[in-house]
C-alpha positions as CSV (number, residue, x, y, z in Angstrom):
1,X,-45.9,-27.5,37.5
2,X,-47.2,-31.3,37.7
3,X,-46.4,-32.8,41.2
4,X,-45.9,-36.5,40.7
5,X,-46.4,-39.0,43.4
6,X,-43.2,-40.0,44.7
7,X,-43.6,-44.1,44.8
8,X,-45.1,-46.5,42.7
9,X,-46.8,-49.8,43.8
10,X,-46.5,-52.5,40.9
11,X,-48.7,-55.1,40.2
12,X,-49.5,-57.3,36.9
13,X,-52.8,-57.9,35.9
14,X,-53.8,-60.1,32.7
15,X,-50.2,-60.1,31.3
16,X,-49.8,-56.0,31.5
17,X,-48.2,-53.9,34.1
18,X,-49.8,-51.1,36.0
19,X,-49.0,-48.9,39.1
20,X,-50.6,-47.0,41.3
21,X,-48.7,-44.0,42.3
22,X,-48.8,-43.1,46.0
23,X,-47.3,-39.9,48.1
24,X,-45.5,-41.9,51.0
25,X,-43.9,-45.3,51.5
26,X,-46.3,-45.8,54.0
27,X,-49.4,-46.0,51.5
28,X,-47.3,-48.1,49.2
29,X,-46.6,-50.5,51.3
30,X,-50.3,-50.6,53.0
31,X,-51.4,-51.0,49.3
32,X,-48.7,-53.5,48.3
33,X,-50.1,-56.0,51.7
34,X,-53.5,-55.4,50.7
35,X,-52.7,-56.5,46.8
36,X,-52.0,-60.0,48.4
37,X,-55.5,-60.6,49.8
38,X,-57.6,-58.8,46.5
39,X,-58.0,-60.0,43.2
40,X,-56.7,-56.7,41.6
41,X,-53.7,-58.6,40.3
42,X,-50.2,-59.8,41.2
43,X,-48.2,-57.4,43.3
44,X,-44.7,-56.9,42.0
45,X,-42.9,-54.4,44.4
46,X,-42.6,-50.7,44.8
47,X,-41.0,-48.1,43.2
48,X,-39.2,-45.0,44.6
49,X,-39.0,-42.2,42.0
50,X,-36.5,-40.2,43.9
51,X,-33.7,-42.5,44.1
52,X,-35.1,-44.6,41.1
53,X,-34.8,-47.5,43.2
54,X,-36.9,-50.7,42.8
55,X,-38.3,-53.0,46.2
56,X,-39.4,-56.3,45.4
57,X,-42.6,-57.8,47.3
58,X,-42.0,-60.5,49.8
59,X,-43.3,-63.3,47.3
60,X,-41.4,-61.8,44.2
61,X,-38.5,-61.0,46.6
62,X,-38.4,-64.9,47.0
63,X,-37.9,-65.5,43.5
64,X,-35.9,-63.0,43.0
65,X,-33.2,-64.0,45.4
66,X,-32.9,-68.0,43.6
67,X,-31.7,-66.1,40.3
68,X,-27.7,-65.6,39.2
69,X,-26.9,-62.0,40.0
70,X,-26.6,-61.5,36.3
71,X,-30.4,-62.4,36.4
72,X,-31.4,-60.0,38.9
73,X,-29.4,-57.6,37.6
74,X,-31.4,-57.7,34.3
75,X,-34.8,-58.0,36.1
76,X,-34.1,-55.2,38.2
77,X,-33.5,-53.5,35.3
78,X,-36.4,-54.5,32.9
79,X,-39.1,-53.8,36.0
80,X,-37.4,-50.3,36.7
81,X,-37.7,-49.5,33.1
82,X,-41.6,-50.4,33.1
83,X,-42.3,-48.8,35.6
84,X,-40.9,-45.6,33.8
85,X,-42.6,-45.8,31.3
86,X,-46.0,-46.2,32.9
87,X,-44.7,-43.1,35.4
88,X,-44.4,-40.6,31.9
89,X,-47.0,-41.9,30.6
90,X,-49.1,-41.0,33.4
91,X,-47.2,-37.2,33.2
92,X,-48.5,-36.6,29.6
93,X,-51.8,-37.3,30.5
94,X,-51.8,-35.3,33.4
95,X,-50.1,-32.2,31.3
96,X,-52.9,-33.2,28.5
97,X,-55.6,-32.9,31.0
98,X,-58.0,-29.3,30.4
99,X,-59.0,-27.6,34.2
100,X,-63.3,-27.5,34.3
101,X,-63.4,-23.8,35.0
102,X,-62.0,-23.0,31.5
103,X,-66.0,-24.0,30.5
């Protein structure tokens, strides 16, 4: 069975979202702080696959909280769902993947 990282960190990059999946909160958030100072893209937030929960960065978080709560609603929503998405696809290439020492 495929183990999946439990949390995501989100960033955009060009337009496109991407994530890189990380085992503890910890390593998010070290990776999320260390998206500020790189030029790996914009850091969104991170995402916790076991309660499906969503935590925006501190300069999204910002701009999150001058919205209507209708508005955050929706973009809580729409970033969730991305985030999804990238997280299965990840799983079908994983479960697409062929182990070396069948060669």
């Amino acid at each position: 069975m495929l183990t999946m990282k439990r949390f995501s960190v989100v960033y955009r990059l060009k337009e496109q979202y991407y994530h890189i999946p990380c085992f503890t909160y910890i390593k998010a958030t070290t990776l999320l702080r260390k998206a500020h100072s790189t030029p790996f893209g914009k850091p969104i937030g991170i995402y916790d696959a076991k309660t499906e929960l969503f935590k925006w960065g501190p300069l999204q978080q910002s701009l999150y909280n001058t919205l209507s709560l209708g508005e955050q609603g929706r973009q809580g929503s729409v970033i969730i769902d991305r985030v999804q998405l990238l997280r299965r696809q990840d799983e079908r290439l994983a479960e697409e993947e062929i182990p070396l020492d069948l060669y």
